[in-house]
gemmi code that builds the backbone of each chain (N, CA, C; Angstrom):
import gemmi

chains = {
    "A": [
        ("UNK", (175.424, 231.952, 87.610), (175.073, 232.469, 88.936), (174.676, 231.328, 89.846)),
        ("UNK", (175.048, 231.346, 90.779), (174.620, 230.891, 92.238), (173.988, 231.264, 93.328)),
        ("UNK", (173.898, 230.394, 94.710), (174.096, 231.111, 95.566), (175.462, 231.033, 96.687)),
        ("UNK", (175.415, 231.942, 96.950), (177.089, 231.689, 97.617), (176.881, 231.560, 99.321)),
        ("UNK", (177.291, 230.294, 99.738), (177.078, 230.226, 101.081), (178.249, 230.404, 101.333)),
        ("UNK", (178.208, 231.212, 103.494), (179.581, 231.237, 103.708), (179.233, 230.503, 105.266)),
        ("UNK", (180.584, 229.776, 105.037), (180.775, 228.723, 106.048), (181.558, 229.269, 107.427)),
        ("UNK", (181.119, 228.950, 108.768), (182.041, 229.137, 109.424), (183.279, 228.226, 110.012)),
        ("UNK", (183.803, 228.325, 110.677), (185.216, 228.273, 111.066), (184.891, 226.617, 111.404)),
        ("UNK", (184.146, 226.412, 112.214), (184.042, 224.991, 113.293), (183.119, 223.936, 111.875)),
        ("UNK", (182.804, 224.604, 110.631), (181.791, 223.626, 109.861), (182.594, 223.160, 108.580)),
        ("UNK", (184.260, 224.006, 108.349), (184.823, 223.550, 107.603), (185.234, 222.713, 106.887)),
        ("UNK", (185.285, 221.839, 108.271), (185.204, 220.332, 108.188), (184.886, 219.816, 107.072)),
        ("UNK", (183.871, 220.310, 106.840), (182.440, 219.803, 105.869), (182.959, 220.217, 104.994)),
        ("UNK", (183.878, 221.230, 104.302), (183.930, 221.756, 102.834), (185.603, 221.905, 102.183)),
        ("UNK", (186.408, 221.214, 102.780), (187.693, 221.049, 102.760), (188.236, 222.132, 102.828)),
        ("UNK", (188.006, 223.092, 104.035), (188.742, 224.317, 104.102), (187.854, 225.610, 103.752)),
        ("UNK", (186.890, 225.486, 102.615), (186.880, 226.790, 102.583), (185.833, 227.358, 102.911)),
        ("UNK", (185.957, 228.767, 102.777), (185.183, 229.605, 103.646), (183.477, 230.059, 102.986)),
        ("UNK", (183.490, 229.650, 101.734), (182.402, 229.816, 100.874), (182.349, 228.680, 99.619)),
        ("UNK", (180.884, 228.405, 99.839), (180.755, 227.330, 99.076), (179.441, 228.092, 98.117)),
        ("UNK", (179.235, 226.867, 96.921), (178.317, 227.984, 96.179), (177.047, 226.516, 96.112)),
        ("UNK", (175.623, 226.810, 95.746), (174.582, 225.538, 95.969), (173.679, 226.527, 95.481)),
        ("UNK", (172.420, 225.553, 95.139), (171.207, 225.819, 94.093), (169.956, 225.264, 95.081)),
        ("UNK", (168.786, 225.923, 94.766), (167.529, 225.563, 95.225), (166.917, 226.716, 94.980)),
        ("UNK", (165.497, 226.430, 95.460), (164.218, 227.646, 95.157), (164.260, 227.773, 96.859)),
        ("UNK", (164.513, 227.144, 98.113), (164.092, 227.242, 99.271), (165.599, 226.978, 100.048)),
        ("UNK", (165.791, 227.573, 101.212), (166.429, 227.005, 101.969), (166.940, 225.544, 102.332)),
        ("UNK", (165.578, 224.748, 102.635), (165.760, 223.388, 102.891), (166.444, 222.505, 101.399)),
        ("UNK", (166.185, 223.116, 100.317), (166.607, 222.943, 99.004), (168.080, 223.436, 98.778)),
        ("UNK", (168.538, 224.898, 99.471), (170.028, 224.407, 99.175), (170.692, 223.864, 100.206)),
        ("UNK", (169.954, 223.349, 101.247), (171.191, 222.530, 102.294), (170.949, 221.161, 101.740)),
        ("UNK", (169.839, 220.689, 100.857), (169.994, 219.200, 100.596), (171.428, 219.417, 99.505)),
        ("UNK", (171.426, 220.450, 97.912), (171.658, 220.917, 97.033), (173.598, 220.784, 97.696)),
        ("UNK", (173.919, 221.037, 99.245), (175.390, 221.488, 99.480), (175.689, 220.123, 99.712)),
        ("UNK", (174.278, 219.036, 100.587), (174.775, 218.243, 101.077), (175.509, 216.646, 100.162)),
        ("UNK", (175.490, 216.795, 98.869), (175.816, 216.431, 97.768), (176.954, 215.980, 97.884)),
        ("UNK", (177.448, 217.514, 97.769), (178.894, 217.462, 97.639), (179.667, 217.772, 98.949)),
        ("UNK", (179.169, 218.190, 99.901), (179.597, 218.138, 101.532), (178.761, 217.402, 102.399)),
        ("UNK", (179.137, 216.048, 102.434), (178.360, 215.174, 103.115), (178.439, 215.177, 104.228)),
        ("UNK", (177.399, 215.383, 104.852), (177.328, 215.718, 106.843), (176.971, 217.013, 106.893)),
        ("UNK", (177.019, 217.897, 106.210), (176.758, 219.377, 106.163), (175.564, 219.743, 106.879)),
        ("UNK", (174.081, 219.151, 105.905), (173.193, 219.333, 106.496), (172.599, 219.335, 108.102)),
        ("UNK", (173.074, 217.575, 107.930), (173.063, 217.130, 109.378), (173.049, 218.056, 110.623)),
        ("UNK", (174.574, 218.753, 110.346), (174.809, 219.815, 110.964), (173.807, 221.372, 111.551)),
        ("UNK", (173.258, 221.315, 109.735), (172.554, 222.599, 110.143), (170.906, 222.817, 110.528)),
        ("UNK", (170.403, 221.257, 110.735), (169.095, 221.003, 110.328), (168.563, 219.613, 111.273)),
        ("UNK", (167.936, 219.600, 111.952), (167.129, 218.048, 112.529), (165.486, 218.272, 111.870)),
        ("UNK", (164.635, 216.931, 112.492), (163.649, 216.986, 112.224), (162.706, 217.818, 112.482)),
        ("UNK", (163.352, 218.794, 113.297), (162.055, 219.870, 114.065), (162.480, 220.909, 113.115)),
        ("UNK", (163.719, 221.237, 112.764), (163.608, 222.403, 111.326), (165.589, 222.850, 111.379)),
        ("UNK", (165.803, 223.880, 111.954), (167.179, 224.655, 112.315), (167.824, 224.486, 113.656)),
        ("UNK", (168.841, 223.491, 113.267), (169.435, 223.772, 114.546), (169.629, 224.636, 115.381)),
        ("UNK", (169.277, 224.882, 117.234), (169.382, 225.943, 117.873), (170.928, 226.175, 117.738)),
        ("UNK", (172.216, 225.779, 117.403), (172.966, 226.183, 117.436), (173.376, 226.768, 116.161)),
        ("UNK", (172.479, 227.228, 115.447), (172.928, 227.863, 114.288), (172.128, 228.903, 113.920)),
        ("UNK", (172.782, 230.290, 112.816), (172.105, 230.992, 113.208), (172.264, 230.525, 111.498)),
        ("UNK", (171.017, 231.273, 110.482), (171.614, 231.353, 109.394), (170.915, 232.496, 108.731)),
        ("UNK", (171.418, 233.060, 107.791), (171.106, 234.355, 107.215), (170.967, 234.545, 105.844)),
        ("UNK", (169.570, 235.191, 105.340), (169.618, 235.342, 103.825), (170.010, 236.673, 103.500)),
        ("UNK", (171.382, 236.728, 102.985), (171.474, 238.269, 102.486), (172.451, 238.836, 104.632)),
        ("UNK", (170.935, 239.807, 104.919), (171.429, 240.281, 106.242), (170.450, 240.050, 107.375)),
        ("UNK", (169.649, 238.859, 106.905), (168.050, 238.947, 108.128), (168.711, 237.320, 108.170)),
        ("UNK", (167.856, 237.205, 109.481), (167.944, 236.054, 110.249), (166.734, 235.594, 109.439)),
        ("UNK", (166.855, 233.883, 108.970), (166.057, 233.725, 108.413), (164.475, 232.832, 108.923)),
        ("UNK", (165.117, 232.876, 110.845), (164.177, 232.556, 111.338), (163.089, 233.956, 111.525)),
        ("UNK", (163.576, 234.938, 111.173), (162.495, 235.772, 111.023), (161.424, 236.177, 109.819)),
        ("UNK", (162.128, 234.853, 109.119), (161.704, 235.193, 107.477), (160.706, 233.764, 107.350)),
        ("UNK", (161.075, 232.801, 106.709), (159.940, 231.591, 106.683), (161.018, 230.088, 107.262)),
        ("UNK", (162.289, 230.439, 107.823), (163.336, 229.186, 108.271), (163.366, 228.324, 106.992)),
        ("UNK", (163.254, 227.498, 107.231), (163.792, 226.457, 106.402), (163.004, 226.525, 104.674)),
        ("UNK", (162.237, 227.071, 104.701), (161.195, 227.751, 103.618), (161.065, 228.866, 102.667)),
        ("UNK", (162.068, 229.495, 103.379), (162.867, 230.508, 103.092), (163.396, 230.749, 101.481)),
        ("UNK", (162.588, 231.335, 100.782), (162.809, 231.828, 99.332), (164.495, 231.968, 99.195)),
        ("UNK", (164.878, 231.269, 98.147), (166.104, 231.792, 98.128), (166.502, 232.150, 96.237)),
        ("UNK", (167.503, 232.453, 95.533), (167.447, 233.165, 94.238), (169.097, 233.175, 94.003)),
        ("UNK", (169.197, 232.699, 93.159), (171.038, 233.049, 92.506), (171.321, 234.400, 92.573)),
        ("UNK", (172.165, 234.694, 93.401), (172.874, 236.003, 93.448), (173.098, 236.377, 95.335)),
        ("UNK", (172.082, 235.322, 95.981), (171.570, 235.679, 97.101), (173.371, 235.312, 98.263)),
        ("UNK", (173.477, 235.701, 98.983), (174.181, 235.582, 99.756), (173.520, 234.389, 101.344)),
        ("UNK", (174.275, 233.319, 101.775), (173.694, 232.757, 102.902), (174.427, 232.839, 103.828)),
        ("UNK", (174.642, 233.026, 104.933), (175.346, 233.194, 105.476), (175.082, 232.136, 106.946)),
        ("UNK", (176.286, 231.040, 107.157), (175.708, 230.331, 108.637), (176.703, 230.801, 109.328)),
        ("UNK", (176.482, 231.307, 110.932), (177.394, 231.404, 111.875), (176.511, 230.707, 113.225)),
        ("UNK", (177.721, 230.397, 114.069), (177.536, 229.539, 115.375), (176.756, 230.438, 116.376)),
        ("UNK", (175.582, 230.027, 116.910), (174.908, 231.082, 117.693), (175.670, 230.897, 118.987)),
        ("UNK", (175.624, 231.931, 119.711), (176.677, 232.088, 120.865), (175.724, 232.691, 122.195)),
        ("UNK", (175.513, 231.229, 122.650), (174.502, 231.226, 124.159), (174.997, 230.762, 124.968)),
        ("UNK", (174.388, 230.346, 126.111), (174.939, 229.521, 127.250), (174.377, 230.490, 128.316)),
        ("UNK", (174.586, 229.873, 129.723), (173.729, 230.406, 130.811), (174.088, 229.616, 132.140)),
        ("UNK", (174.322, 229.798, 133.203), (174.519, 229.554, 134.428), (173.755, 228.271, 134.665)),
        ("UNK", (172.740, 227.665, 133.798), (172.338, 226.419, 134.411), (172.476, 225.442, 132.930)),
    ],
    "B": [
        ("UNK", (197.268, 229.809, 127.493), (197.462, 230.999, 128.191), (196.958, 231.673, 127.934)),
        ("UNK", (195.733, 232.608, 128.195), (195.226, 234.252, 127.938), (195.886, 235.369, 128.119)),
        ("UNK", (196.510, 235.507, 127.615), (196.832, 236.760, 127.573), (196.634, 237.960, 127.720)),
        ("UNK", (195.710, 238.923, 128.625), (195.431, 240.310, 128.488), (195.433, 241.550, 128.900)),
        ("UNK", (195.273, 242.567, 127.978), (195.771, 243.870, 128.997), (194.806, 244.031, 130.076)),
        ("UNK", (195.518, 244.667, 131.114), (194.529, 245.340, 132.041), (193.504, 245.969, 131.730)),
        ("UNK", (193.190, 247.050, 130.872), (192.309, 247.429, 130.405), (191.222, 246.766, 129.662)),
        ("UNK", (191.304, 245.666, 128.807), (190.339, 244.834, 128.632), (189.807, 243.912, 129.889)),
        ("UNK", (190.487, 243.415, 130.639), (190.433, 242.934, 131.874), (188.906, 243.704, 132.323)),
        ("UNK", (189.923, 244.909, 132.297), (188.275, 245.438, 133.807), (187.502, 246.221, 132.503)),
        ("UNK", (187.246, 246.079, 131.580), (185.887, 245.980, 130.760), (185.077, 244.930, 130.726)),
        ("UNK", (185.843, 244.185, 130.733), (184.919, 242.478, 130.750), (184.418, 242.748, 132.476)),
        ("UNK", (185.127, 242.834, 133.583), (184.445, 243.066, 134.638), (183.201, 244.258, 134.790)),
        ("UNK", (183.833, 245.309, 134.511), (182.688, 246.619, 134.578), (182.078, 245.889, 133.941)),
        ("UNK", (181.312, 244.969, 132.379), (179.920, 245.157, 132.039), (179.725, 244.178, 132.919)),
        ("UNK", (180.271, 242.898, 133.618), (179.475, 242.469, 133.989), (179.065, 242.807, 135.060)),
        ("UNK", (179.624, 243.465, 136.053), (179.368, 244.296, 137.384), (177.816, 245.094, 136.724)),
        ("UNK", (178.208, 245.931, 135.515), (176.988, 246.739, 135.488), (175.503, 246.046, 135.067)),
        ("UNK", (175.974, 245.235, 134.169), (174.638, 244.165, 133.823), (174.078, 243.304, 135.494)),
        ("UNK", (174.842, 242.746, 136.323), (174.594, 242.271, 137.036), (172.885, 242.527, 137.778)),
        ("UNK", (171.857, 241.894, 137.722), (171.982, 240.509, 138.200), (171.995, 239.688, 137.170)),
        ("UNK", (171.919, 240.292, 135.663), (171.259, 239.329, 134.720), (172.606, 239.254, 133.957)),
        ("UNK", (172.744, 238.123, 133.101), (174.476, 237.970, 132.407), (174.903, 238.945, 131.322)),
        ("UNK", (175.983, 239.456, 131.504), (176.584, 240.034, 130.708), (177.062, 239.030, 129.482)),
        ("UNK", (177.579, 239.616, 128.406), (178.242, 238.806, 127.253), (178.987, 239.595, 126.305)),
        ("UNK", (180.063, 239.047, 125.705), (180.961, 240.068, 124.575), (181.834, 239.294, 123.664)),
        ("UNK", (182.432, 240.170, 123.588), (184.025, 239.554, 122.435), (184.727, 240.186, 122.705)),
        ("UNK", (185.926, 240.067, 122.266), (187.072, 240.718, 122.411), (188.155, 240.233, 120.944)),
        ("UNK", (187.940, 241.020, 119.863), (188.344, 240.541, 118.293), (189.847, 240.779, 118.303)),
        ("UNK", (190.427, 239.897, 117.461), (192.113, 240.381, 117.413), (192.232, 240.234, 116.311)),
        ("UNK", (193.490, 240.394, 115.298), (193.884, 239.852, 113.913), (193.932, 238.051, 114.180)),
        ("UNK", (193.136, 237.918, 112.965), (193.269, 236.296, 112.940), (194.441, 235.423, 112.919)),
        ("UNK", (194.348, 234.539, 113.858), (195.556, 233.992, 114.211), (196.904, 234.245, 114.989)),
        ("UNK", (196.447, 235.348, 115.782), (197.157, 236.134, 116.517), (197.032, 235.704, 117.730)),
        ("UNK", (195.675, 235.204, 118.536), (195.850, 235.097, 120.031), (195.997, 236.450, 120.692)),
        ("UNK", (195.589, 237.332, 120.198), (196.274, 238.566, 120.897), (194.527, 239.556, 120.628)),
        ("UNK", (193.969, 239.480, 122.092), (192.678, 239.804, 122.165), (192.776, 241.886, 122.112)),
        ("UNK", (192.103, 242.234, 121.113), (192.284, 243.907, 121.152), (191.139, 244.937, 121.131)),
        ("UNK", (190.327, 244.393, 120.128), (188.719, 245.185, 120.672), (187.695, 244.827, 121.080)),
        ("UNK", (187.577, 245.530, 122.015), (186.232, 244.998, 122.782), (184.784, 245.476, 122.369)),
        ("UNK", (184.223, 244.449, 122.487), (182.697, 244.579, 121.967), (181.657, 244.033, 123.160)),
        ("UNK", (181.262, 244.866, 124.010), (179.709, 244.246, 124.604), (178.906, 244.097, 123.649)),
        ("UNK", (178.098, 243.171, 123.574), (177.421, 242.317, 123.391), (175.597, 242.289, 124.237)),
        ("UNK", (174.787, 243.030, 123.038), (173.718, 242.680, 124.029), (173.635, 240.997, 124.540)),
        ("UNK", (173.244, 240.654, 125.874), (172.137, 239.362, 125.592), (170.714, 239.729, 125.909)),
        ("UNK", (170.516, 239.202, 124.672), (168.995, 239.436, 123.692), (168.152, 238.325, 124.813)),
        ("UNK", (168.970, 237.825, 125.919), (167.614, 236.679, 127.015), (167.305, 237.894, 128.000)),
        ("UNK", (168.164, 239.280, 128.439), (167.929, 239.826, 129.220), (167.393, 239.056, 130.957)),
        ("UNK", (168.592, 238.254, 131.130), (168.464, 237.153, 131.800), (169.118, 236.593, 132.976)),
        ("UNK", (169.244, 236.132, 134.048), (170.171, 236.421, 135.352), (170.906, 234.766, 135.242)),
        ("UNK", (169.831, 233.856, 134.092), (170.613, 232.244, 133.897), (170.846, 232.115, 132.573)),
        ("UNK", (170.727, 233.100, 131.532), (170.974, 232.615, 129.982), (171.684, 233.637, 129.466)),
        ("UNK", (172.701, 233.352, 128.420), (172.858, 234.861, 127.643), (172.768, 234.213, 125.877)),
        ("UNK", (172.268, 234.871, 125.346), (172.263, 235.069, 123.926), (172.774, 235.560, 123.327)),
        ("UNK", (173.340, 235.830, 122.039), (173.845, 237.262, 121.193), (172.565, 237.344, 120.418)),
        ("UNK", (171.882, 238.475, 120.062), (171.319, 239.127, 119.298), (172.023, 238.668, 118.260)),
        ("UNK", (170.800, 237.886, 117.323), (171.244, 237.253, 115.952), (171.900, 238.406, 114.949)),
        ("UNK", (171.338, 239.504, 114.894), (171.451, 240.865, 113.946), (172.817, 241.373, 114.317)),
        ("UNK", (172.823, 241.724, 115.478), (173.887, 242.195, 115.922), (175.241, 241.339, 115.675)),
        ("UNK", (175.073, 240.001, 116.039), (176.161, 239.262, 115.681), (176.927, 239.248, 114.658)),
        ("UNK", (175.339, 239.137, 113.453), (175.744, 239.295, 112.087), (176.763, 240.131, 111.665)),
        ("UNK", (176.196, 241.589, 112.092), (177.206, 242.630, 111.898), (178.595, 242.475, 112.718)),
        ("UNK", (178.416, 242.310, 114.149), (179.632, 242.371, 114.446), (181.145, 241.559, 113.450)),
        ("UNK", (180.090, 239.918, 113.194), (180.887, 238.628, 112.667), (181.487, 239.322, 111.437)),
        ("UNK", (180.903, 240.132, 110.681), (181.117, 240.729, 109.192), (181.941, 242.068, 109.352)),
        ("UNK", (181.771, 242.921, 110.284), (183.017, 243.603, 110.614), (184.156, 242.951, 110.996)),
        ("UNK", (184.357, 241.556, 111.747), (185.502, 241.102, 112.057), (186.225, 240.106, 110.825)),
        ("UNK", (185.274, 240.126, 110.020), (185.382, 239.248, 108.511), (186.314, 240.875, 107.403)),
        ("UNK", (185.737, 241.439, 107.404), (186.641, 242.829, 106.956), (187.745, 242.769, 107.421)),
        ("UNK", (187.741, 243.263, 108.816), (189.304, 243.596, 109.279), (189.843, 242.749, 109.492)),
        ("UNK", (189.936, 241.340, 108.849), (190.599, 240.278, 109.004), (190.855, 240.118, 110.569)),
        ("UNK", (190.010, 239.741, 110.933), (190.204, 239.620, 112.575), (188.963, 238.319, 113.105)),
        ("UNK", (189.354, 237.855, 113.859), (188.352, 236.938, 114.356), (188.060, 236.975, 116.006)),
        ("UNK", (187.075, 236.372, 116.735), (187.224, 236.938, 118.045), (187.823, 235.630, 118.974)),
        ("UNK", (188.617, 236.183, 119.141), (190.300, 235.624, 120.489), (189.457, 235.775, 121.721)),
        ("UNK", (188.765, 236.119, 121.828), (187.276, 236.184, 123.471), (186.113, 236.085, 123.461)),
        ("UNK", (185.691, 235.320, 123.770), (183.907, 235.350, 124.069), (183.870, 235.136, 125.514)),
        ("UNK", (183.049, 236.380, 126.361), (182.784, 235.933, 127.632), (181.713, 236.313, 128.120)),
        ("UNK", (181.033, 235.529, 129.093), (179.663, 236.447, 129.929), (180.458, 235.607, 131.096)),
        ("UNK", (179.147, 236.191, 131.882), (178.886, 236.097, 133.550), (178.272, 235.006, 133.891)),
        ("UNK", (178.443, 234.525, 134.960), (177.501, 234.493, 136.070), (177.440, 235.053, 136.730)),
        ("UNK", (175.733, 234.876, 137.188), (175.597, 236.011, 138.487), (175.567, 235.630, 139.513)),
        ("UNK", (175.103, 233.652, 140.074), (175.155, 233.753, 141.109), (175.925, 232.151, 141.182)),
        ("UNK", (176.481, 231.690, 140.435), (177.242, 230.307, 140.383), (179.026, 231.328, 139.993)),
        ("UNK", (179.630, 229.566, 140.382), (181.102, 229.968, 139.844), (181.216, 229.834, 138.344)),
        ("UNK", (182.466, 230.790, 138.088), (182.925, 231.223, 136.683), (183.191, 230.004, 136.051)),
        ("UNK", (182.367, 229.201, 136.089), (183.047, 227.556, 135.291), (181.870, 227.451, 134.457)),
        ("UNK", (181.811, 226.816, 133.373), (181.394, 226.437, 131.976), (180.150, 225.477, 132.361)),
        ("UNK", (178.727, 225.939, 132.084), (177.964, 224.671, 132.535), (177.711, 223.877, 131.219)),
        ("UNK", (176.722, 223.423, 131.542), (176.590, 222.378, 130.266), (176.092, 223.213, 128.845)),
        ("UNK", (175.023, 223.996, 129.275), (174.800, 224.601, 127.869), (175.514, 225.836, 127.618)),
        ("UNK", (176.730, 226.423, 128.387), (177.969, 226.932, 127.616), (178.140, 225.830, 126.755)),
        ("UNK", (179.100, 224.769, 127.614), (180.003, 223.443, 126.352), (179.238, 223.677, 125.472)),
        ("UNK", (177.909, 223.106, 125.605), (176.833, 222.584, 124.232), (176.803, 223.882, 123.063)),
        ("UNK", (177.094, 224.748, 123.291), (176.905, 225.708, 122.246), (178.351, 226.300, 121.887)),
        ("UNK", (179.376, 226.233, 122.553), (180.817, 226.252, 122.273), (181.120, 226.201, 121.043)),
        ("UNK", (181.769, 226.642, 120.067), (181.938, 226.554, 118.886), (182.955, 227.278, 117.835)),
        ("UNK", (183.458, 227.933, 119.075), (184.719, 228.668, 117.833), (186.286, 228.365, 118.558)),
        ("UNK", (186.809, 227.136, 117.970), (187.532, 226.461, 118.475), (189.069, 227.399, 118.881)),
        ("UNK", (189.277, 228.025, 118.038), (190.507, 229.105, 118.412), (190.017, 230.189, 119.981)),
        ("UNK", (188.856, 230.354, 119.954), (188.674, 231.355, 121.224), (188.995, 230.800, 122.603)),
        ("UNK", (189.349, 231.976, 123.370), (189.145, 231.888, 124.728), (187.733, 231.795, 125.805)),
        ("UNK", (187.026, 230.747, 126.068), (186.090, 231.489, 126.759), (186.082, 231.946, 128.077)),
        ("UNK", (186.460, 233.181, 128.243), (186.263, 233.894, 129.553), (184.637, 233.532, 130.173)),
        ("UNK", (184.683, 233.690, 131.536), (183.553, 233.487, 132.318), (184.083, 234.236, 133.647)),
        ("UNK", (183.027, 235.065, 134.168), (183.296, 235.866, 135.326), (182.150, 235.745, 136.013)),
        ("UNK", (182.055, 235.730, 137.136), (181.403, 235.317, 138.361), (180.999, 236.867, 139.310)),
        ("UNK", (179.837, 236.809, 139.412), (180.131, 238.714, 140.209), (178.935, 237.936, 141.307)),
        ("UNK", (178.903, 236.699, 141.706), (178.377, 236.376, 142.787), (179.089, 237.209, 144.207)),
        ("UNK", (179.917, 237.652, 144.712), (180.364, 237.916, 145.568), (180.557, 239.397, 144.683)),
        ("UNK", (180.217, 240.449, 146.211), (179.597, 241.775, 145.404), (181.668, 242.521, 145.457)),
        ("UNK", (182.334, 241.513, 146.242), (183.332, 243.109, 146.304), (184.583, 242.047, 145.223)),
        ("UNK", (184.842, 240.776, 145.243), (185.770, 240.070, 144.605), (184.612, 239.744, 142.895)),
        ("UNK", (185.829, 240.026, 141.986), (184.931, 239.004, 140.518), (185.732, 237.865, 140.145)),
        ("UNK", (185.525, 236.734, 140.518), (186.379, 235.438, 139.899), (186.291, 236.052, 138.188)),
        ("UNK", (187.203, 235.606, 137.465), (187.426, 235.545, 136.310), (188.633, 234.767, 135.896)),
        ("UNK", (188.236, 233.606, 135.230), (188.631, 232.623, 134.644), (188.355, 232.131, 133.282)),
        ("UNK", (189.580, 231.458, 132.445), (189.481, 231.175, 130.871), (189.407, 229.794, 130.875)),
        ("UNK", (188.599, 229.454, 129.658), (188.952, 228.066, 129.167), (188.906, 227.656, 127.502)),
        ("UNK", (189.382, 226.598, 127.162), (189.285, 226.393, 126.099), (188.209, 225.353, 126.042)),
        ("UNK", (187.036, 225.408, 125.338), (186.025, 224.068, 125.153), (186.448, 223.746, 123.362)),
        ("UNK", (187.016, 222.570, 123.469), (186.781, 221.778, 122.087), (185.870, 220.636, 122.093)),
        ("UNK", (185.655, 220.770, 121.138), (184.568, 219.252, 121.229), (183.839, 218.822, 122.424)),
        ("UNK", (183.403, 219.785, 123.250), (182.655, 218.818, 124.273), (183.733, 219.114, 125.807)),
        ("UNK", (184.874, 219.184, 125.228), (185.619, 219.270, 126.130), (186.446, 220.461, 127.096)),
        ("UNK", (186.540, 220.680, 128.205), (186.575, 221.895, 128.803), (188.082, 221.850, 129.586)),
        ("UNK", (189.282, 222.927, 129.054), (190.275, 222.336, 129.775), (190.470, 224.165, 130.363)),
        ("UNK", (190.874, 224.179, 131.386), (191.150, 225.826, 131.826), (192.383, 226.097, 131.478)),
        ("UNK", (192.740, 227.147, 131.299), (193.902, 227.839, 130.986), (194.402, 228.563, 132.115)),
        ("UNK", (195.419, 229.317, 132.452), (196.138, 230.758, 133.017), (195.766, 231.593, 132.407)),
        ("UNK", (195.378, 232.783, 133.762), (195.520, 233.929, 132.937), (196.520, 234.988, 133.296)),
        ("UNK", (196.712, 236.009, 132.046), (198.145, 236.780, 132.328), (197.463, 237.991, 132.120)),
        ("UNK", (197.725, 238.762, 133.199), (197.307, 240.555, 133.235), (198.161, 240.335, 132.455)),
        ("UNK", (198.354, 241.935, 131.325), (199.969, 242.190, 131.169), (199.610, 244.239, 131.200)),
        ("UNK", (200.264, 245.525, 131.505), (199.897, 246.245, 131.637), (200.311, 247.191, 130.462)),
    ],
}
model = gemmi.Model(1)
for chain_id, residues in chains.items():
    chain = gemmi.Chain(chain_id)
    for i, (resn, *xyz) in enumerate(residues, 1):
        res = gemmi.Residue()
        res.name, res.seqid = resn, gemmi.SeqId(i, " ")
        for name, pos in zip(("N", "CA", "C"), xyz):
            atom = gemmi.Atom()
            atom.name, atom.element = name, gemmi.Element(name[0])
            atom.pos, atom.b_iso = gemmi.Position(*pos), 0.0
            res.add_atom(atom)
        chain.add_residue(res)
    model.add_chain(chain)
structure = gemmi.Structure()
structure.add_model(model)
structure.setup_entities()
């Protein structure tokens, strides 16, 4: 067992195509180090020094996990992660 | 080229006419790899806002995972402005990110005309397209 992350479209880059990758940790910040292993730049992507990139949304299971503990975020083999591109923007 | 029916056309206008003063936002999902924009989805924005729009993280989720089912991806993402032109500011580009889409942008600054215009942003970069009623 794992956990199975699913990648979106624009982060592929990072995983030679595919759409789900699988990574280990007790925490969030633990499986983006855990992906960044073997998909180097990955993290980068999803994470700076202040915590989650605003352009990313990411999900444990079906909750946003900035509503849960972010980067702290309990995670468990079997769990589903899910990152998609948050979709903002605004007239200024 | 955008491609779209009339009827999606003036849905993307009606919400933003009706949201107006604050931005409207949506999709418009097709079969993946098609280019061929077919259901429309308003889109709360969760800024409830006349200069920002958001998607509701939850909502997205679901929408993104229904369009992950029906093998479909979304061929449109568009909001408004309410009181600038339909062109891409900086924190559109900056958050741009689904390189196959169209981003529509409509303008309902002027109460009786709606500019509505497409573009493609890759990387940073913003090139406009044509658009094609088709009926």
């Amino acid at each position: 067992m794992a956990i199975e992350v699913r990648i979106p479209t624009i982060l592929r880059t990072y995983t030679d195509g595919a759409k789900q990758v699988e990574g280990s940790g007790s925490t969030l910040a633990e499986l983006f180090s855990d992906l960044d292993q073997r998909h180097g730049g990955l993290r980068e992507r999803l994470v700076d020094d202040k915590g989650l990139r605003r352009f990313v949304n990411v999900y444990l299971n079906d909750e946003d996990v900035r509503f849960i503990s972010g980067l702290d975020t309990p995670v468990k083999d079997g769990d589903t992660v899910t990152v998609l591109p948050a979709v903002a923007g605004g007239s200024r | 080229m955008l491609t779209i029916t009339r009827d999606l056309y003036d849905k993307i206008v009606a919400h933003a006419r009706a949201d107006h003063p604050d931005e409207a936002c949506g999709v418009i999902a097709g079969p993946a790899g098609s280019d061929r924009p077919q259901r429309f989805i308003a889109m709360m924005n969760a800024e409830r806002s006349p200069t920002f729009y958001r998607f509701d993280s939850a909502e997205q989720f679901r929408v993104w995972r229904d369009m992950d089912d029906n093998d479909e991806e979304p061929v449109v993402i568009y909001h408004s402005h309410t009181a600038t032109e339909a062109y891409p500011s900086r924190t559109d580009i900056s958050y741009a990110s689904e390189p196959q889409a169209h981003y529509v942008l409509v303008s309902t600054r002027e109460g009786d005309a709606t500019e509505f215009r497409s573009y493609r942003i890759i990387e940073g970069v913003v090139t406009e397209e044509p658009v094609t009623v088709v009926e």
